[in-house]
Phi, psi and omega in degrees: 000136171297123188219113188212124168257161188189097197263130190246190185359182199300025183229000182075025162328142150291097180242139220225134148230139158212191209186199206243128169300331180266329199248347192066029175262168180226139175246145188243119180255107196043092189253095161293335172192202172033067202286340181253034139260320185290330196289311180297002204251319177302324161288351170289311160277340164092033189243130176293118187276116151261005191182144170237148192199101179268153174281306177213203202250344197300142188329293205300003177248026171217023194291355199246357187305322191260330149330285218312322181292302183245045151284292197241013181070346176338154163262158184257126161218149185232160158276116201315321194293330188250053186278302209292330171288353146290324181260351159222073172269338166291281199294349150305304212292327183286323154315309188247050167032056186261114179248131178213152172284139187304107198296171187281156170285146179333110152317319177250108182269155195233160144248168179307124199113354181250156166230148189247141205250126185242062223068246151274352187267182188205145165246142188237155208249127139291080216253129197225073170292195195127254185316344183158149186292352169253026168323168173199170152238157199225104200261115186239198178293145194004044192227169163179099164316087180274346190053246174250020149326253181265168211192141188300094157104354186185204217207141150301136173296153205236025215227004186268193165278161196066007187267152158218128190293294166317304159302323158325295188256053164238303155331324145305297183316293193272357175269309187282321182286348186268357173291163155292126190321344197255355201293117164324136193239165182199090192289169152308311132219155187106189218249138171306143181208181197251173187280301208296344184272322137296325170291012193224320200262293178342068199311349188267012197234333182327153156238137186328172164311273145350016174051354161286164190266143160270094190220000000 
């Protein structure tokens, strides 16, 4: 697997691209900004952009979306839930005092169960609401792209609109805790750490006293 991290725009986004070694095609996962560092990092490498593919739709992981899409031509894909958190993406972003334009809707809408394909590699979508309703993680041999799902040490916020606290960490449980422990985790923003170093460090993962989960 092909691997390049890039922290982008004004909000410090992970925006990732990878892909496949033998054919050099790539997929770019939530381009928060800096829609020309990515393109130039992709032409650096020598890699055929097939796919954009967000963990969600909240501004700060699409401010470059829509340059990047026509820099390459790329198809855009998304999860259909968060169609509506795309189209009002201007107005988030003016909330936290942005300006930005509404990208055009998803060439792809994706559901659980799907995978967006870079050659022989592949991510198979994971859908982990919570942070919003069409969150997803994007799961590859021993990797797993999470966006603001989970986080090194914390949890996505649950406090936007589509956010649910209960749903979120119900979404962890069965999507994510059920990995293997060595499995590389690669948040949205902060430093990557494994599913096994969050089920043991993670306070928001801890399980209660009473051996039950707090959700």
């Amino acid at each position: 697997m092909i691997l390049e991290t890039l922290v982008v725009g004004p909000l410090a986004v992970n925006c990732y691209l990878v892909g496949d070694e033998q054919t050099r095609e790539a997929i770019v996962i939530d381009p928060g900004g800096d829609a020309r560092a990515i393109f130039e990092t992709l032409k650096r490498e020598k890699l055929k952009l097939v796919a954009i593919a967000n963990t969600h739709a909240h501004f700060d992981h699409v401010i470059a979306l829509t340059e990047l899409r026509a820099l390459t031509g790329a198809p855009f894909c998304l999860h259909a839930d968060d169609a509506p958190l795309l189209a009002a993406a201007h107005q988030s972003a003016a909330l936290f005092g942005f300006r930005l334009a509404s990208p055009q809707p998803a060439d792809r809408w994706l559901r659980a169960g799907d995978a967006v394909q870079a050659g022989a590699f592949a991510l198979r979508v994971l859908h982990t609401p919570g942070h919003s309703p069409g969150g997803i993680c994007l799961l590859g041999e021993r990797a797993v792209f999470v966006g603001d799902t989970l986080f090194a040490g914390g949890i996505g916020r649950t406090d936007l609109p589509g956010g649910d606290y209960a749903t979120l960490m119900a979404s962890i449980r069965a999507q994510l805790l059920t990995l293997p422990d060595a499995t590389l985790v690669y948040p949205g923003h902060g430093e990557p750490t494994t599913i096994g170093e969050e089920r043991q460090l993670n306070p928001f993962l801890r399980p209660l006293a009473t051996g039950r989960w707090d959700v």
